[in-house]
SEFIZA-3560 file (N, C-alpha, C; in Angstrom, 3 decimals):
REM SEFIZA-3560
<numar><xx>205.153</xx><yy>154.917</yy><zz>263.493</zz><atom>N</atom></numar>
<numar><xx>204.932</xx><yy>153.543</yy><zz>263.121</zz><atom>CA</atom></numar>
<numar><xx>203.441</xx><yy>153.214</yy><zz>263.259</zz><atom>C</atom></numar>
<numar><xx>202.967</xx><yy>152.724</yy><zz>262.461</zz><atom>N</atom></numar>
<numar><xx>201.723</xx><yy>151.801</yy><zz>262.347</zz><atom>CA</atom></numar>
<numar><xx>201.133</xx><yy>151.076</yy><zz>263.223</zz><atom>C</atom></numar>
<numar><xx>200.721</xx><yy>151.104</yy><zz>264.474</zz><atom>N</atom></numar>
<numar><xx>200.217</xx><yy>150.715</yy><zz>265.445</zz><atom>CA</atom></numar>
<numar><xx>199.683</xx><yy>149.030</yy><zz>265.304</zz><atom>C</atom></numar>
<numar><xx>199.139</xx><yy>148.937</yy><zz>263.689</zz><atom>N</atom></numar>
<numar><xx>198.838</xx><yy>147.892</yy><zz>263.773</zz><atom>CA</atom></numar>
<numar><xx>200.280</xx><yy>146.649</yy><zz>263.505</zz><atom>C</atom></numar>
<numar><xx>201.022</xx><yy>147.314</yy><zz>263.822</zz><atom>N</atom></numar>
<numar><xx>202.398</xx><yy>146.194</yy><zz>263.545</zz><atom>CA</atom></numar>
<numar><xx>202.915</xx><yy>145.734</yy><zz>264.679</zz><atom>C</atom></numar>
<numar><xx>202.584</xx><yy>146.535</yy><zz>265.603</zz><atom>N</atom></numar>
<numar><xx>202.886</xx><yy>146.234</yy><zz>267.394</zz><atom>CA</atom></numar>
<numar><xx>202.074</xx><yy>145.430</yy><zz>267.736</zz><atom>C</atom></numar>
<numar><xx>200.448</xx><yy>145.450</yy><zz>267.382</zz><atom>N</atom></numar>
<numar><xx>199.616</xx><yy>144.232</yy><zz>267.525</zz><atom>CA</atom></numar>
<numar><xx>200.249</xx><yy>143.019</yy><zz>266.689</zz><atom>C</atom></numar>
<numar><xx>200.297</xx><yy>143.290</yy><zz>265.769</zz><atom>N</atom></numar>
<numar><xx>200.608</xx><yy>142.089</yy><zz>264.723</zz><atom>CA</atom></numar>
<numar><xx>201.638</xx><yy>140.953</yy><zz>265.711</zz><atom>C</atom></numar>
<numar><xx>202.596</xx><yy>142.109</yy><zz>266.180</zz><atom>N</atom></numar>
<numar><xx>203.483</xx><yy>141.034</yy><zz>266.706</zz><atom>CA</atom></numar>
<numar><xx>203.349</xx><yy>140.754</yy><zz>268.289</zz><atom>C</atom></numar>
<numar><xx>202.297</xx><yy>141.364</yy><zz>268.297</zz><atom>N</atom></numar>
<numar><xx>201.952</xx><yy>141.045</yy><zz>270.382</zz><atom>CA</atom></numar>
<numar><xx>200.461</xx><yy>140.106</yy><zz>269.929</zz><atom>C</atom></numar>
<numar><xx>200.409</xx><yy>139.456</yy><zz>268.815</zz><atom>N</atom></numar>
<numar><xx>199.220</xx><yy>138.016</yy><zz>268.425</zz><atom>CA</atom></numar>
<numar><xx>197.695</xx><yy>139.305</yy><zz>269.168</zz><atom>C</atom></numar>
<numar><xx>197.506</xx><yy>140.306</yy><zz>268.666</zz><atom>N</atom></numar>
<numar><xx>196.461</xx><yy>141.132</yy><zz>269.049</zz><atom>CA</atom></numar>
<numar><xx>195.714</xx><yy>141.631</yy><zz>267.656</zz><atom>C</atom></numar>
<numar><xx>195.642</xx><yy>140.581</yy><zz>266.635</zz><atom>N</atom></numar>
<numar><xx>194.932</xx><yy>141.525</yy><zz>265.113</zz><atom>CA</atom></numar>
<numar><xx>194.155</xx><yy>139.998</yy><zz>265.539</zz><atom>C</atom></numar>
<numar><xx>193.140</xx><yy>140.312</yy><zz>264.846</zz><atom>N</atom></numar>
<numar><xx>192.176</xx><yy>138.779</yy><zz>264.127</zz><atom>CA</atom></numar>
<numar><xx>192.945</xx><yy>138.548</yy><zz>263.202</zz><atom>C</atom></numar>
<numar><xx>192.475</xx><yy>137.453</yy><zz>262.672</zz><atom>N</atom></numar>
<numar><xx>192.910</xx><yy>136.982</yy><zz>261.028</zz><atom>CA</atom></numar>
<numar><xx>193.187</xx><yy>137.674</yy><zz>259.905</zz><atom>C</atom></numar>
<numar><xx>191.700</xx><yy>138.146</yy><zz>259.909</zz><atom>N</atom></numar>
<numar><xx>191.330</xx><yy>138.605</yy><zz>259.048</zz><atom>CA</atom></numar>
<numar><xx>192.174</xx><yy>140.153</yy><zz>258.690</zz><atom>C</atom></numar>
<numar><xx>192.270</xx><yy>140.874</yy><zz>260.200</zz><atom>N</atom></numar>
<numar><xx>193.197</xx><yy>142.139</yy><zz>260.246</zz><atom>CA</atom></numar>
<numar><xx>194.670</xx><yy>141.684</yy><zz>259.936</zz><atom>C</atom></numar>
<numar><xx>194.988</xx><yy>140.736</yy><zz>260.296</zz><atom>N</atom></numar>
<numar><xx>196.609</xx><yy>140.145</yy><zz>260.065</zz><atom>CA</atom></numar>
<numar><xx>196.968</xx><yy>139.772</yy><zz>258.410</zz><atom>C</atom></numar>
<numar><xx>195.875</xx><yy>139.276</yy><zz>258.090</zz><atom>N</atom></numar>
<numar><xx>195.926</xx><yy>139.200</yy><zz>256.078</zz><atom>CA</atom></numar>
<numar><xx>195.758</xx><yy>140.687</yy><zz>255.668</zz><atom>C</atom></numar>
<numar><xx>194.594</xx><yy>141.526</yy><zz>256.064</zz><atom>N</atom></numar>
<numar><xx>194.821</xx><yy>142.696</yy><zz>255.471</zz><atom>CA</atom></numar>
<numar><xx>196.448</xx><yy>143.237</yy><zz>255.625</zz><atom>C</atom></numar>
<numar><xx>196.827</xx><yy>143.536</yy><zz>256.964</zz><atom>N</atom></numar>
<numar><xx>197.906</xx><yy>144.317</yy><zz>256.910</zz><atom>CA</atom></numar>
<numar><xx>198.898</xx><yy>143.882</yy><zz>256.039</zz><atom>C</atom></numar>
<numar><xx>199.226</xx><yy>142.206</yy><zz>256.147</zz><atom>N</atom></numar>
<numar><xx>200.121</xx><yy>141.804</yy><zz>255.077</zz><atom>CA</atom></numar>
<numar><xx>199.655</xx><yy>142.318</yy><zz>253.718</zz><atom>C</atom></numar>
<numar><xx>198.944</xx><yy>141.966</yy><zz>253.474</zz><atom>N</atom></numar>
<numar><xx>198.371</xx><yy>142.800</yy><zz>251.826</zz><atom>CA</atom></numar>
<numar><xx>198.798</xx><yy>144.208</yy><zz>251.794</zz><atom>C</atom></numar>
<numar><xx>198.316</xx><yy>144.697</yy><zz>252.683</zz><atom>N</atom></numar>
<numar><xx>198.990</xx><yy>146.396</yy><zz>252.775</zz><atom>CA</atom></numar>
<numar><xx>200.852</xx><yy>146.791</yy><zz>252.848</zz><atom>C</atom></numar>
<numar><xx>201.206</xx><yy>145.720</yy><zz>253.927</zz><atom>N</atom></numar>
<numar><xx>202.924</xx><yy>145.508</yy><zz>253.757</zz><atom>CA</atom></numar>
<numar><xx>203.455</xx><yy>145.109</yy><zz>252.638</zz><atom>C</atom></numar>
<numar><xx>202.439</xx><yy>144.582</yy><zz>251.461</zz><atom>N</atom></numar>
<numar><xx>203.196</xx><yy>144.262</yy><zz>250.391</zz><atom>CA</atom></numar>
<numar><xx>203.370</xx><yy>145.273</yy><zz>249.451</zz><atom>C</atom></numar>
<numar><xx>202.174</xx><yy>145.919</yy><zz>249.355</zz><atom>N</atom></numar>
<numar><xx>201.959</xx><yy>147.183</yy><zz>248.539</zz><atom>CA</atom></numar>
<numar><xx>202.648</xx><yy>148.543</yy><zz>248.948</zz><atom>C</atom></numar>
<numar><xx>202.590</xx><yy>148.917</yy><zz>250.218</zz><atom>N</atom></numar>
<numar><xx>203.371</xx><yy>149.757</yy><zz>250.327</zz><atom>CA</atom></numar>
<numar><xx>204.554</xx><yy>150.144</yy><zz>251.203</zz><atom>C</atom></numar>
<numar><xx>205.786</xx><yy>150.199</yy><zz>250.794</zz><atom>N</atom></numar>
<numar><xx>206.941</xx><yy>150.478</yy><zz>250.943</zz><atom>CA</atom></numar>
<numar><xx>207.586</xx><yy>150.834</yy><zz>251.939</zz><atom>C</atom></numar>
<numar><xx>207.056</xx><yy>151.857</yy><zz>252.767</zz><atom>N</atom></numar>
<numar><xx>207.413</xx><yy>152.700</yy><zz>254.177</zz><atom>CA</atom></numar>
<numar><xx>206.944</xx><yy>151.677</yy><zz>255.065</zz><atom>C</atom></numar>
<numar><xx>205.452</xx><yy>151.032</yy><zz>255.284</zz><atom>N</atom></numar>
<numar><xx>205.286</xx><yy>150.284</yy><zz>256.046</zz><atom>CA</atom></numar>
<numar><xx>205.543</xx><yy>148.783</yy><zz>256.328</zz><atom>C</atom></numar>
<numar><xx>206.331</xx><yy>148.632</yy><zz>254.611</zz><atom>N</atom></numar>
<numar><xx>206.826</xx><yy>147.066</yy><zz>254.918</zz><atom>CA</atom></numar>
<numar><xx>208.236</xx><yy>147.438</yy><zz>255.539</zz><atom>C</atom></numar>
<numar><xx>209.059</xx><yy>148.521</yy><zz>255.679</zz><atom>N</atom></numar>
<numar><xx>210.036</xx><yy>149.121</yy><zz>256.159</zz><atom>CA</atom></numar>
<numar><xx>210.265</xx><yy>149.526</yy><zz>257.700</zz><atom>C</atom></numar>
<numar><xx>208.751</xx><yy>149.579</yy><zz>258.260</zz><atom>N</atom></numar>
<numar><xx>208.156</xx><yy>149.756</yy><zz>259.095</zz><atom>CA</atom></numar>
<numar><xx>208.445</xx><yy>148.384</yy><zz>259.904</zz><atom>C</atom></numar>
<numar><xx>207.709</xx><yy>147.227</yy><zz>259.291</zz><atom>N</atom></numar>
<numar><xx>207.306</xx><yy>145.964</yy><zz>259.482</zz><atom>CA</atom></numar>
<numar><xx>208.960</xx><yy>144.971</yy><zz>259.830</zz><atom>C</atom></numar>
<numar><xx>209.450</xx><yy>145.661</yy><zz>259.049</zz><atom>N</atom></numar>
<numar><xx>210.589</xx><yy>144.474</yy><zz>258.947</zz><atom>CA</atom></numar>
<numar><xx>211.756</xx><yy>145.748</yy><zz>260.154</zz><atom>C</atom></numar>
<numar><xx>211.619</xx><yy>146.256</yy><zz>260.361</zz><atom>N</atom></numar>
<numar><xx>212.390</xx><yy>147.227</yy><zz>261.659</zz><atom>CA</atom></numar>
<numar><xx>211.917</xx><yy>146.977</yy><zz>262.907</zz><atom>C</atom></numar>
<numar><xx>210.630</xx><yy>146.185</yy><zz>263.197</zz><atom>N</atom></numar>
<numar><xx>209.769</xx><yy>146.077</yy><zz>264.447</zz><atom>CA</atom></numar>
<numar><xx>210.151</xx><yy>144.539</yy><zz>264.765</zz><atom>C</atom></numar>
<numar><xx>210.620</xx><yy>143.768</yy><zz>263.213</zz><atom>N</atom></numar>
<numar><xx>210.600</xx><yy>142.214</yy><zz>263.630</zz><atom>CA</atom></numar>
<numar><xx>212.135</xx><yy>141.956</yy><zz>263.999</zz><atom>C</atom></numar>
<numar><xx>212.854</xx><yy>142.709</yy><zz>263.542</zz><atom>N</atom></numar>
<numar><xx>214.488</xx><yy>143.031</yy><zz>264.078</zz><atom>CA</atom></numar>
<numar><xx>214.298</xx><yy>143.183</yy><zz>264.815</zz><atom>C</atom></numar>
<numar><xx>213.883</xx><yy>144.365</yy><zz>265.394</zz><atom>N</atom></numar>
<numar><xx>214.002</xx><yy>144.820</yy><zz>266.653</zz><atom>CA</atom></numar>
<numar><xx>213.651</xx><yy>143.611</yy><zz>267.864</zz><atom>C</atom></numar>
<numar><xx>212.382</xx><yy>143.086</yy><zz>267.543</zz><atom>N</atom></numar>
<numar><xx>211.962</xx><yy>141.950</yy><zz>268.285</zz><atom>CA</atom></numar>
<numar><xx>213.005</xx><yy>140.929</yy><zz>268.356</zz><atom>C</atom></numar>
<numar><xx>213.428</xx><yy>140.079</yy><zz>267.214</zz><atom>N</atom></numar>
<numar><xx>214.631</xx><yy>138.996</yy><zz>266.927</zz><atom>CA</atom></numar>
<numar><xx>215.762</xx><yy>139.882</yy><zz>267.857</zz><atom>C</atom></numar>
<numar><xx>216.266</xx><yy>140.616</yy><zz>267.961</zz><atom>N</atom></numar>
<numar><xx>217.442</xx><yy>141.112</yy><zz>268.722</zz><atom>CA</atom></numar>
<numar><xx>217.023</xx><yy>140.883</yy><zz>270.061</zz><atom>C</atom></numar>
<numar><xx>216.355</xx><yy>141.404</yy><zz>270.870</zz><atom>N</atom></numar>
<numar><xx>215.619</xx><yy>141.271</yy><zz>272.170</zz><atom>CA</atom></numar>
<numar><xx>215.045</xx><yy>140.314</yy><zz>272.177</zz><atom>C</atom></numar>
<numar><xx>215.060</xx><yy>139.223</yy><zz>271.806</zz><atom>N</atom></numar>
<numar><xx>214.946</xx><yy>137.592</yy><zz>271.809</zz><atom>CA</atom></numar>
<numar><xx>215.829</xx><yy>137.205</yy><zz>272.294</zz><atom>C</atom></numar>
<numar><xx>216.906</xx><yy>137.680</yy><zz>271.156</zz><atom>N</atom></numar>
<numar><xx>218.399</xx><yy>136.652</yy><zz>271.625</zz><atom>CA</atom></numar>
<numar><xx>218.765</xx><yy>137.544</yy><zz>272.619</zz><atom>C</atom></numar>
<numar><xx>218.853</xx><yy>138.892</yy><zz>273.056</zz><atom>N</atom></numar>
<numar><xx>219.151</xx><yy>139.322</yy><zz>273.837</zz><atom>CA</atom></numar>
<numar><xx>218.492</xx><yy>138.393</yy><zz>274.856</zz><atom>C</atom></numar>
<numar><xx>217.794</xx><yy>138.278</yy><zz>275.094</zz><atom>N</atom></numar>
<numar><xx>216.665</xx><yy>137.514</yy><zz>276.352</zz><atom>CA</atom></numar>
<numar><xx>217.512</xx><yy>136.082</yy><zz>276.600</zz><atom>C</atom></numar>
<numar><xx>217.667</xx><yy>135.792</yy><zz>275.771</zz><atom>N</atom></numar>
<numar><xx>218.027</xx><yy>134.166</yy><zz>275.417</zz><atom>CA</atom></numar>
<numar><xx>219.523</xx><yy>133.991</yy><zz>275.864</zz><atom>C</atom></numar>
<numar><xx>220.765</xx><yy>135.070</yy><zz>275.460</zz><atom>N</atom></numar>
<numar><xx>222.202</xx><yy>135.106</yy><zz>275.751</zz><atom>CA</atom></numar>
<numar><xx>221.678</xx><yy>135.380</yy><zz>277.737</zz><atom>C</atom></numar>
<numar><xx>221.063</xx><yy>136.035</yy><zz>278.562</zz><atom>N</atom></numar>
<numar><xx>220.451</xx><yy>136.513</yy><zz>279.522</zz><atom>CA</atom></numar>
<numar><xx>220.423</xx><yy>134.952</yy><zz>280.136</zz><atom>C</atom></numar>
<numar><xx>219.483</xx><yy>134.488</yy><zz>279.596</zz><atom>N</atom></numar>
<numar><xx>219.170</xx><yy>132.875</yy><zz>280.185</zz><atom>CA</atom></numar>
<numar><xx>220.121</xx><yy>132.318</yy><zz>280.695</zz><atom>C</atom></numar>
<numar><xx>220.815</xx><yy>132.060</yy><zz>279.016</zz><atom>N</atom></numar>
<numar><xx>222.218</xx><yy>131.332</yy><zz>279.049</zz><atom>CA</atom></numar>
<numar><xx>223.182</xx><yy>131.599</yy><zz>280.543</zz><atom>C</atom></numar>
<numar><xx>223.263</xx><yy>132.725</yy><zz>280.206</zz><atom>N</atom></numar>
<numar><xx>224.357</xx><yy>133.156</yy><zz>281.373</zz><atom>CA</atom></numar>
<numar><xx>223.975</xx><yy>133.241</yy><zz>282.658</zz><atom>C</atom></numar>
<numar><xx>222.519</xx><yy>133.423</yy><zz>283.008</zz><atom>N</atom></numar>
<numar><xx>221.978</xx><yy>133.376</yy><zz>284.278</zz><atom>CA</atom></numar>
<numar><xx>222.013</xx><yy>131.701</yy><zz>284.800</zz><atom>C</atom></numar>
<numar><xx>222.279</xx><yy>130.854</yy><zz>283.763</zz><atom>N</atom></numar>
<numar><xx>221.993</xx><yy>129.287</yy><zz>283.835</zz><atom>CA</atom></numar>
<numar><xx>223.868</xx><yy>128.886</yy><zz>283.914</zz><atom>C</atom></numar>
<numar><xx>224.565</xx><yy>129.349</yy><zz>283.526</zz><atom>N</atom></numar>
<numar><xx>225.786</xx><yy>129.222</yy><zz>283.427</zz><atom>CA</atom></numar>
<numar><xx>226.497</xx><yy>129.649</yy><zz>284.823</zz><atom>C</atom></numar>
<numar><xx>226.063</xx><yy>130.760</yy><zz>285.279</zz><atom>N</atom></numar>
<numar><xx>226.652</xx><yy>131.131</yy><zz>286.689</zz><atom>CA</atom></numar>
<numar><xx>225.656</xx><yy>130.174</yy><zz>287.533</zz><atom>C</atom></numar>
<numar><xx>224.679</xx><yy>130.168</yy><zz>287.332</zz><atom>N</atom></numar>
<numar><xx>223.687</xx><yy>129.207</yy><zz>288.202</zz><atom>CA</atom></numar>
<numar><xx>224.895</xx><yy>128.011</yy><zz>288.582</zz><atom>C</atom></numar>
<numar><xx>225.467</xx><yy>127.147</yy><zz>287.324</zz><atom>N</atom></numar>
<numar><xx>226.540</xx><yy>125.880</yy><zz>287.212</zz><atom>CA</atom></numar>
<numar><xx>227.368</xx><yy>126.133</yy><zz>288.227</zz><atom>C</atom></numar>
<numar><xx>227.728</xx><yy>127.252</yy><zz>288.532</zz><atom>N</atom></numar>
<numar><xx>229.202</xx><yy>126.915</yy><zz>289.141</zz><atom>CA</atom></numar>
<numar><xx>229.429</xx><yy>127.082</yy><zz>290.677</zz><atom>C</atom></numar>
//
């Protein structure tokens, strides 16, 4: 994987690197494949994090 997609989503590119790569994710194929497998991955381990909360706040209730 593209190293610069782990920055992308840890807010570690400038601007200017964050427009290039999108320009580059549009054009080519493997790495917009790349791109959109890293932001799943992230969105899952969100809500994973988030169902975590919930339930740590739910037993907290009782």
């Amino acid at each position: 994987m593209d190293e610069r997609i782990r920055k992308y989503f840890q807010a570690e590119l400038s601007v200017g690197e964050r427009l290039e790569l999108l320009r580059q994710i549009e054009a080519d194929e493997e790495l917009r494949r790349g791109f959109i497998e890293y932001k799943n991955m992230n969105a899952l381990l969100a809500l994973s994090d988030q169902a975590d909360r919930m339930e740590a706040n739910r037993q907290g209730l009782q």
